[in-house]
C-alpha positions as CSV (number, residue, x, y, z in Angstrom):
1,X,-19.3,13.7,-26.9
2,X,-18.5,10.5,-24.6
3,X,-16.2,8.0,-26.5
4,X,-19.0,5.1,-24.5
5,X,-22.1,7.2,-23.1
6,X,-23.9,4.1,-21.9
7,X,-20.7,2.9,-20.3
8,X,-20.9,3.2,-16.3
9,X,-18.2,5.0,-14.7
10,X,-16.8,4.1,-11.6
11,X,-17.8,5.8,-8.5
12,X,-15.6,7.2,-5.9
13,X,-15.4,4.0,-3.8
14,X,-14.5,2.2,-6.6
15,X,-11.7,4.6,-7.6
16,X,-10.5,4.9,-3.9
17,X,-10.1,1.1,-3.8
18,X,-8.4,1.4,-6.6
19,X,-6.2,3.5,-5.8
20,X,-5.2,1.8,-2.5
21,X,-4.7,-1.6,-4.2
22,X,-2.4,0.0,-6.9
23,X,-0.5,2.3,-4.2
24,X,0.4,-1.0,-1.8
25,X,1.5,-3.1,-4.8
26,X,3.6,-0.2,-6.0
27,X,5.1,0.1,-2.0
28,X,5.5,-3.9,-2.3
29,X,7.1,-4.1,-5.5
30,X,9.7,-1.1,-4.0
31,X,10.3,-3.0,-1.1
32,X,11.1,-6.3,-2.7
33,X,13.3,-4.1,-5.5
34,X,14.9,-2.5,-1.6
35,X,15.8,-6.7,-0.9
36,X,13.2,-6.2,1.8
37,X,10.9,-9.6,2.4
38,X,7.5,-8.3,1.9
39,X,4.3,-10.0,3.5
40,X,1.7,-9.4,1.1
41,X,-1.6,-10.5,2.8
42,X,-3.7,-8.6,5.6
43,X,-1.2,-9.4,8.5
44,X,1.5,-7.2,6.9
45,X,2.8,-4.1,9.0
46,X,0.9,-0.9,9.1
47,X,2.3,2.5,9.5
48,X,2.2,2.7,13.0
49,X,3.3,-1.1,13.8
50,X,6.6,-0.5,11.9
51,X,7.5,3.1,13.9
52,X,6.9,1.2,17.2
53,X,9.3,-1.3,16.0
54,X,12.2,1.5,14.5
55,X,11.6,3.0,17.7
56,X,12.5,0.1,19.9
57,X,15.4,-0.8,17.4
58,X,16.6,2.5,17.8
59,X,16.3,2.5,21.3
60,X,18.3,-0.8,21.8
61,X,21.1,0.7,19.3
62,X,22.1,3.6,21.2
């Protein structure tokens, strides 16, 4: 039997969001550890932003 049967669990949005909060602040909290500076509100870097940069970098470099 339930530990809390009237207790409401989550549903899958919820856990998603969830997830995605505690997934970022995990990547944030490695980069910062990495020395990296971290921007940690909605203008910060997505995936594809950052490979377009690395590309150019990489580009200039050889």
């Amino acid at each position: 039997m339930a530990r809390n049967a009237e207790a409401k669990m989550p549903s899958d949005e919820q856990k998603a969001a969830h997830v995605r909060k505690t997934r970022m602040a995990n990547y944030h909290a490695s980069m910062r550890l990495e020395g990296f500076c971290v921007k940690e509100g909605p203008k910060a870097s997505n995936k594809k932003t950052l490979i377009r940069k690395y590309k150019k970098l990489a580009m200039k470099c050889a």
